[in-house]
C-alpha positions in Angstrom: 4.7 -10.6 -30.2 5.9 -10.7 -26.2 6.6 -13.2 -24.5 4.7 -14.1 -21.4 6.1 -13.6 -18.3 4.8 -15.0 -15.6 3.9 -13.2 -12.5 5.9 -14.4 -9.8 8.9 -14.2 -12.3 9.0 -10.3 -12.6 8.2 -10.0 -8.7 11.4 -11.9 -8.1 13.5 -10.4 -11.0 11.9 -6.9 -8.6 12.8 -8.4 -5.5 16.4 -9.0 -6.5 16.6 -5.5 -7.7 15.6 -4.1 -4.6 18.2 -6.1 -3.1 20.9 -4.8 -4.9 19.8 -1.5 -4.5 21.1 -0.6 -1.5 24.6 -1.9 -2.2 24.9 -0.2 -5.8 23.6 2.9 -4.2 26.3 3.0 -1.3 29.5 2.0 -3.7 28.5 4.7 -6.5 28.0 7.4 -3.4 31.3 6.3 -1.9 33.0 6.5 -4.9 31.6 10.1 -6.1 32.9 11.3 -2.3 36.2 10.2 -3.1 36.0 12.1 -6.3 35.1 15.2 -4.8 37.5 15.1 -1.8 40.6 12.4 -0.3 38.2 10.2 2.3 34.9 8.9 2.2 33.5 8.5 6.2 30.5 6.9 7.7 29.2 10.4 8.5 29.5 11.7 5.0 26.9 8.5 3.8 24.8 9.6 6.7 24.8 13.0 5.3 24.0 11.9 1.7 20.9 9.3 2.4 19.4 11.3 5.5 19.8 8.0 7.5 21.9 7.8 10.9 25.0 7.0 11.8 24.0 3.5 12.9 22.1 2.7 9.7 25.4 3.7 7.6 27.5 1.3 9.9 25.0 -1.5 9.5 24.9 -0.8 5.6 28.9 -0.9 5.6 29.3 -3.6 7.1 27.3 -5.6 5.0 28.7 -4.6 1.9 32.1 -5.3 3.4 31.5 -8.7 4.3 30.3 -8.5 0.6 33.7 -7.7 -0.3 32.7 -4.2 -2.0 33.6 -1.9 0.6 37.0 -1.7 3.1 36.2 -0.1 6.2 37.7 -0.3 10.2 37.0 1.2 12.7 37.4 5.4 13.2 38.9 4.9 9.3 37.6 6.1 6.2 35.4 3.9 3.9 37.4 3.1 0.7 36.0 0.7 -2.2 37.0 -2.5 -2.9 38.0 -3.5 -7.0 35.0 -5.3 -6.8 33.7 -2.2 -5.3 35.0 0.0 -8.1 33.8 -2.2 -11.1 30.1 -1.8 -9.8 30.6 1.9 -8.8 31.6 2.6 -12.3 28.7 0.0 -13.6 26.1 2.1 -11.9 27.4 5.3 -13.2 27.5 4.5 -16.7 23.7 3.0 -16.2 22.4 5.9 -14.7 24.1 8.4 -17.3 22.2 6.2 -19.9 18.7 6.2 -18.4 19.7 10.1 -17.6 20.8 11.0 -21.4 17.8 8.7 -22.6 15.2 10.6 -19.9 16.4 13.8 -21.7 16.4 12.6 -25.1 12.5 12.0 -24.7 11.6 15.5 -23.3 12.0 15.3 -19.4 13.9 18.4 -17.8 16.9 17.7 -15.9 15.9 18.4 -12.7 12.7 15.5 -13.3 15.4 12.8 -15.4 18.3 13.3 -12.2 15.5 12.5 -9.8 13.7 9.3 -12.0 17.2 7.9 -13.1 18.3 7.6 -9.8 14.9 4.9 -9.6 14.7 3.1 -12.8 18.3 2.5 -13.2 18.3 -0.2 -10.6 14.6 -1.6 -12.3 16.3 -1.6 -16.1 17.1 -4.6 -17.9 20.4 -4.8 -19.9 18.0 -5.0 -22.6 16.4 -2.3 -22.4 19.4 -0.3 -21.3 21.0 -1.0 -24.5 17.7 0.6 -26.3 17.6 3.4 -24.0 21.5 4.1 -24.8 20.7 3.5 -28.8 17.7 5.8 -28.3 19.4 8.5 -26.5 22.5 8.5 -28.8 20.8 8.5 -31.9 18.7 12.1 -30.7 22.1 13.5 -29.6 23.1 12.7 -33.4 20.3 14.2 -34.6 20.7 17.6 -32.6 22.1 20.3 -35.0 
């Protein structure tokens, strides 16, 4: 049997998702720059999200006062440790709800697009079935 859950309870649980959002978003993009090349800059983030310049620089520097991004002035944007331990959180919860998205039959192109949403929406929970799930079809898989 579930448990009831009232309905202000999972709109706030919602709210603080969205709230985090942005800031896991940002890190995980900044650190998959730096994979790809040496520097991470404002304008590359700009590039990635479609936003401007000035939304980037307001985004920074909240998540540096956040103490998850380092960032000056004409400098490139470099991560944080605390930075790095949520960039590489987010990455290992998106490949889950990826691999589990697959495991249940959606194409790739479809489970890139949804992970990228229901990753930040996913209880740890739930992300432990999803991970389960999707491990025990890979198992399966001749």
């Amino acid at each position: 049997m579930t448990q009831a859950i009232s309905s202000s309870e999972s709109h706030r649980r919602t709210r603080l998702d969205h709230a985090a959002e942005t800031a896991e978003d940002y890190v995980e993009a900044v650190a998959d720059i730096l994979d790809r090349r040496e520097t991470c800059r404002v304008t590359d983030l700009a590039e990635r999200f479609a936003v401007s310049h000035v939304t980037v620089h307001r985004i920074v520097e909240r998540l540096k006062n956040e103490g998850l991004i380092a960032a000056e002035p004409y400098k490139p944007v470099t991560l944080t440790p605390n930075g790095r331990r949520l960039a590489a959180k987010c990455r290992k919860r998106h490949e889950i709800v990826y691999r589990f998205l697959l495991a249940i039959g959606v194409n790739e192109q479809t489970a890139a697009i949804d992970a990228e949403g229901i990753e930040h929406h996913v209880s740890p929970t739930t992300l432990q079935r999803f991970a389960a799930f999707a491990s025990q079809i890979d198992a399966d898989k001749p």
